[in-house]
C-alpha positions in Angstrom: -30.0 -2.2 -31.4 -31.1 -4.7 -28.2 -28.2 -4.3 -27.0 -28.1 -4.9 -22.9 -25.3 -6.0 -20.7 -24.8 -7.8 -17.1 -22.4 -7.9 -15.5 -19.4 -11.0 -15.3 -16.9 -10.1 -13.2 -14.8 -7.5 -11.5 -11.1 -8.3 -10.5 -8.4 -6.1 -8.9 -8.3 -3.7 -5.8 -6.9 -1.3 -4.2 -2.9 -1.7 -3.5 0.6 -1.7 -4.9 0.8 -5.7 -4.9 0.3 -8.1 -7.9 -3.7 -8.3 -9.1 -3.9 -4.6 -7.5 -4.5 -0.9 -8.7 -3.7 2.7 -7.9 -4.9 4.3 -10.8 -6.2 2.4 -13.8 -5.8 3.3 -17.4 -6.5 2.0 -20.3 -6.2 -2.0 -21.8 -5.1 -3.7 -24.8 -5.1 -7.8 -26.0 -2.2 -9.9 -26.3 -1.5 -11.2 -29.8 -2.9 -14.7 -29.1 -6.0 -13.3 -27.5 -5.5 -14.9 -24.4 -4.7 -12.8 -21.8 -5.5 -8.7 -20.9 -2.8 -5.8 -20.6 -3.8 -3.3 -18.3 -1.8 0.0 -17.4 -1.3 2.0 -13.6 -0.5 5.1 -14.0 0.2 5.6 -10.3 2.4 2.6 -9.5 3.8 2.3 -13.3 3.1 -1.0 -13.9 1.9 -3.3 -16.2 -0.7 -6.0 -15.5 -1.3 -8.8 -17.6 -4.6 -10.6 -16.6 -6.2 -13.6 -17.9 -9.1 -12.4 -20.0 -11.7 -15.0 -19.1 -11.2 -15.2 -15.5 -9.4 -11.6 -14.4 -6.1 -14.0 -13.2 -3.2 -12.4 -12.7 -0.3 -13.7 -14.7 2.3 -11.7 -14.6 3.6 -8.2 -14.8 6.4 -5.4 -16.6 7.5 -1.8 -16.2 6.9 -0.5 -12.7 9.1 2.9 -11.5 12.9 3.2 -11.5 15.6 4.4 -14.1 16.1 1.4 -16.5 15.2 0.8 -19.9 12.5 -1.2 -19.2 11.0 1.0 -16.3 8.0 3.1 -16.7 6.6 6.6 -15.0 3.1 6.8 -15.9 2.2 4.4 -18.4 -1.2 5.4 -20.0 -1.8 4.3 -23.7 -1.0 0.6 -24.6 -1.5 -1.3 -27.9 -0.6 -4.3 -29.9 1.3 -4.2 -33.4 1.0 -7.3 -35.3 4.4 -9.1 -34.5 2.7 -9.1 -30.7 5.1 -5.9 -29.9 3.7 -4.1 -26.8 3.7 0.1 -27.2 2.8 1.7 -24.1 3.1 5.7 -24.1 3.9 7.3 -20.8 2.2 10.5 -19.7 4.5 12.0 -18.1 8.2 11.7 -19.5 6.6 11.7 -23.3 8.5 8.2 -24.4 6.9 5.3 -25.6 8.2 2.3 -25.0 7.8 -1.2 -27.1 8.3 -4.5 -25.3 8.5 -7.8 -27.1 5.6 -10.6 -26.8 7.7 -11.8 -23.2 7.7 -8.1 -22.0 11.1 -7.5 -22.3 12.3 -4.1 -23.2 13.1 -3.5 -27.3 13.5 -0.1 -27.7 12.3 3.5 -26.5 11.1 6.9 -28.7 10.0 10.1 -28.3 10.2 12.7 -25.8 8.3 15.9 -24.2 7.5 18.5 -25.8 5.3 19.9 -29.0 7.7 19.6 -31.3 7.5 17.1 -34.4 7.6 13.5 -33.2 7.4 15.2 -29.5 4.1 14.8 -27.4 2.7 16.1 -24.0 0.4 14.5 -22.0 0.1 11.1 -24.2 -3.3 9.0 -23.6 -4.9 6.0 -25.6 -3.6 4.8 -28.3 -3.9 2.5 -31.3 -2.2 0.7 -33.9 -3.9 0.0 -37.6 -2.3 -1.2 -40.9 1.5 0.1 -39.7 1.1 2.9 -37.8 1.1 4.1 -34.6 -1.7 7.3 -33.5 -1.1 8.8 -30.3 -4.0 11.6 -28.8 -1.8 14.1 -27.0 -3.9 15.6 -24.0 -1.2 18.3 -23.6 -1.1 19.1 -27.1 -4.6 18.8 -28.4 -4.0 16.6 -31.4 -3.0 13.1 -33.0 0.6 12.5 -33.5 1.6 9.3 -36.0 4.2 7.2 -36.3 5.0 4.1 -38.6 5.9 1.0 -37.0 9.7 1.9 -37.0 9.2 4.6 -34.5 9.6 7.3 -37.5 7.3 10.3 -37.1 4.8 11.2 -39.6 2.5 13.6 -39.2 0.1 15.1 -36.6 -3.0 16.9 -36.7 -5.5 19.0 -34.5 -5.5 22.0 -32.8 -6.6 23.3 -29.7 -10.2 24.6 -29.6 -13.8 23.8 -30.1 -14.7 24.0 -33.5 -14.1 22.0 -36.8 -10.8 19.8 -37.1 -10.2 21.6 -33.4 -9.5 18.9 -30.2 -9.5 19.7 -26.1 -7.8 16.7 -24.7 -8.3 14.2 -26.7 -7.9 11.3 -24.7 -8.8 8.3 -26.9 -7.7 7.5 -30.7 -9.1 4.1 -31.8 -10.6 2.4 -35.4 -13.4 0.6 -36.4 -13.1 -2.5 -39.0 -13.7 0.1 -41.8 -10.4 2.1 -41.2 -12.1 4.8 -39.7 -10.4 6.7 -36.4 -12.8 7.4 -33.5 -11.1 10.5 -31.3 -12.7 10.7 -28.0 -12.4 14.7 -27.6 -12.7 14.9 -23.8 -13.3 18.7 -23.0 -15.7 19.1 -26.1 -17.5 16.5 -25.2 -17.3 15.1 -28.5 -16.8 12.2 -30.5 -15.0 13.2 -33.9 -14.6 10.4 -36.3 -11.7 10.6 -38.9 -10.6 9.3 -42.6 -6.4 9.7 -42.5 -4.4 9.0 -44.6 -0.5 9.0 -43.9 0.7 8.2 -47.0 -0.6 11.7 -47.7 -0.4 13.3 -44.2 -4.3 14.2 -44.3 -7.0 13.4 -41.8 -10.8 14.2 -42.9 -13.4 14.9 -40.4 -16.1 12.8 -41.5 -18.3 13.3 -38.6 -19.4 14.2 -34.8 -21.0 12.1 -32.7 -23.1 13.7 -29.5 -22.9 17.1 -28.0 -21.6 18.3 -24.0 -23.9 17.4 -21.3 -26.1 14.7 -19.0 -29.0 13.6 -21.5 -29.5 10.3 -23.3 -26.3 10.5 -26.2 -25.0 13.6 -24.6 -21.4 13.1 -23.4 -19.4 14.7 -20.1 -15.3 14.4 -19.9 -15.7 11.0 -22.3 -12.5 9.2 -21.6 -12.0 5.3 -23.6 -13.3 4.2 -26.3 -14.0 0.9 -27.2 -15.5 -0.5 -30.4 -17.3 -4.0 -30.8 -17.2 -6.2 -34.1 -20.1 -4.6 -35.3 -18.4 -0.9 -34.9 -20.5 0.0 -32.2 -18.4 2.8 -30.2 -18.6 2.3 -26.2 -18.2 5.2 -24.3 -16.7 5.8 -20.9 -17.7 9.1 -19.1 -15.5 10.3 -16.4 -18.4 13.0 -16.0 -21.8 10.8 -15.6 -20.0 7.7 -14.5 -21.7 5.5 -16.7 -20.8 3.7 -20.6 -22.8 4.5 -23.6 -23.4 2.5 -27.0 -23.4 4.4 -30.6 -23.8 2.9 -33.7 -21.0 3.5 -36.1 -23.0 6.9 -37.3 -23.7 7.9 -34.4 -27.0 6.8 -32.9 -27.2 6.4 -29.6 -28.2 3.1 -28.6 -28.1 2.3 -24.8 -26.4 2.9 -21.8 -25.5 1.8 -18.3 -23.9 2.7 -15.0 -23.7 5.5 -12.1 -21.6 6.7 -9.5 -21.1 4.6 -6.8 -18.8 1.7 -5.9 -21.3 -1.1 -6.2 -21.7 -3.9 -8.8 -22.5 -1.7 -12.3 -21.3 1.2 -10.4 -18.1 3.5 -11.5 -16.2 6.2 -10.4 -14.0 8.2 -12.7 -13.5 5.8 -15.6 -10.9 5.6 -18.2 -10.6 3.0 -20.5 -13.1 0.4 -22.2 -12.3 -1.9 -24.1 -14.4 -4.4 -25.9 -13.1 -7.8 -26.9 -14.6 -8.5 -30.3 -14.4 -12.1 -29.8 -16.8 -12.4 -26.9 -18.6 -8.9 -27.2 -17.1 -8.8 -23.9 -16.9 -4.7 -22.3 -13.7 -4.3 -19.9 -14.1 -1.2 -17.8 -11.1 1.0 -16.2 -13.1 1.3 -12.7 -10.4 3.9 -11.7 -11.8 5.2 -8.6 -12.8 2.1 -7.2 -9.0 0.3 -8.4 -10.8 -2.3 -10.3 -11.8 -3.4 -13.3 -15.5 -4.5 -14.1 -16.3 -6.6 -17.2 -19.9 -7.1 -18.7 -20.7 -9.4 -21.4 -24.2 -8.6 -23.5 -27.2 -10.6 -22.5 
């Protein structure tokens, strides 16, 4: 549990242009592992980055009424035919792209029905299907890879099997969903099972408030090859390490707009090829990435 981290290298800033940010969300890999997919939720783009050097390559979405345009693109994630899924906040579609960004096909709408969602934020895709945390609804909604919907599950509140804005939804290597419960300040780990429409709590990590492996507003999640679970905290501006069980192991960051410095972040993401940490830098329209020592 050494674990430390310096920092590589920050790219974007503040702007409307190619390379720059308004408001970023969350980030996903391309199929190949080559290059970084980052979503805006102000301008509605999306940003695709080489993930070695923070170069911009190239870009989809953006605002207007076609197909292939976007409102407030939030969660983003990979299926394995190199698809792109990005769920927008505000109209309650999602939207897949092919592996050249081109529009395929849109789903879903807002609302609270079945298959509906409010407020959608960051998402994930593991052995063919598709889990979407709904801030507005205060649950998991799943699909299958076809766009069908499954089942969802949560509720709003604070106690057991109970979510307030859950914000992130990602897995570990063991198959187990990590659901970053924002207003609980909360981690609540999962066992689901679609097949059979059931999702088991099997634990909580951390508890509300300031301390060493104490959480405030927790946005993204991101989770290393080892199943470490990275932490970004909108309320003490800084990312924290937990083992897979839930033992804290470091952290790193504080409010400012300096180098290791964040304001409001949103998603992390770790690249489990390089151990490589990607932070949504939100106030400061950038994104910093660290690398462990």
């Amino acid at each position: 549990f050494a674990l430390s981290f310096k920092h590589v290298m920050s790219f974007g800033s503040e702007g409307e242009g190619k390379g720059q940010f308004r408001y970023v969300e969350d980030f996903a890999l391309t199929l190949d592992g080559r290059h970084i997919l980052v979503t805006d939720a102000a301008t509605a783009w999306v940003q695709v980055f080489d993930k070695k050097s923070g170069k911009f390559i190239t870009r989809f979405g953006g605002k207007g009424d076609d197909d292939a345009n976007l409102d407030k693109p939030e969660g983003i994630s990979v299926d394995p035919k190199g698809n792109i899924w990005v769920a927008d906040y505000n109209t309650g579609e999602v939207k897949i792209y092919d592996s050249n960004y081109r529009w395929v096909k849109t789903f879903s709408e807002y609302g609270s029905g079945p298959g509906e969602n409010i407020k959608s934020e960051f998402t994930d895709i593991y052995k063919g299907y598709y889990y979407m945390p709904e801030a507005g609804n205060h649950r998991v909604s799943v699909w299958d890879l076809n766009a069908k919907f499954i089942y969802s599950f949560g509720s709003k509140g604070a106690g057991k099997g109970q979510l307030n804005n859950p914000e992130a939804a990602k897995f570990n290597s063991r198959g187990e969903l990590v659901v970053s419960d924002l207003k609980n300040g909360r981690l609540i780990v999962y066992d689901v099972n679609p097949k059979q429409k059931k999702a088991n709590i099997i634990r909580v990590i951390a508890s509300q408030g300031s301390g060493k492996g104490q959480l405030k507003a927790n946005a993204g999640i991101g989770i290393d090859k080892e199943d470490n679970i990275y932490v970004g905290e909108i309320g003490n501006n800084r990312i924290q390490v937990f083992s897979r069980t839930g033992k804290f192991i470091t952290m790193w960051g504080k409010k400012g707009s300096g180098t290791g410095e964040f304001g409001n972040i949103h998603g992390v993401f770790v690249d489990k090829s390089t151990g490589w940490v990607y932070v949504a830098d939100t106030a400061n329209n950038r994104v910093q990435v660290f690398a462990p020592k």
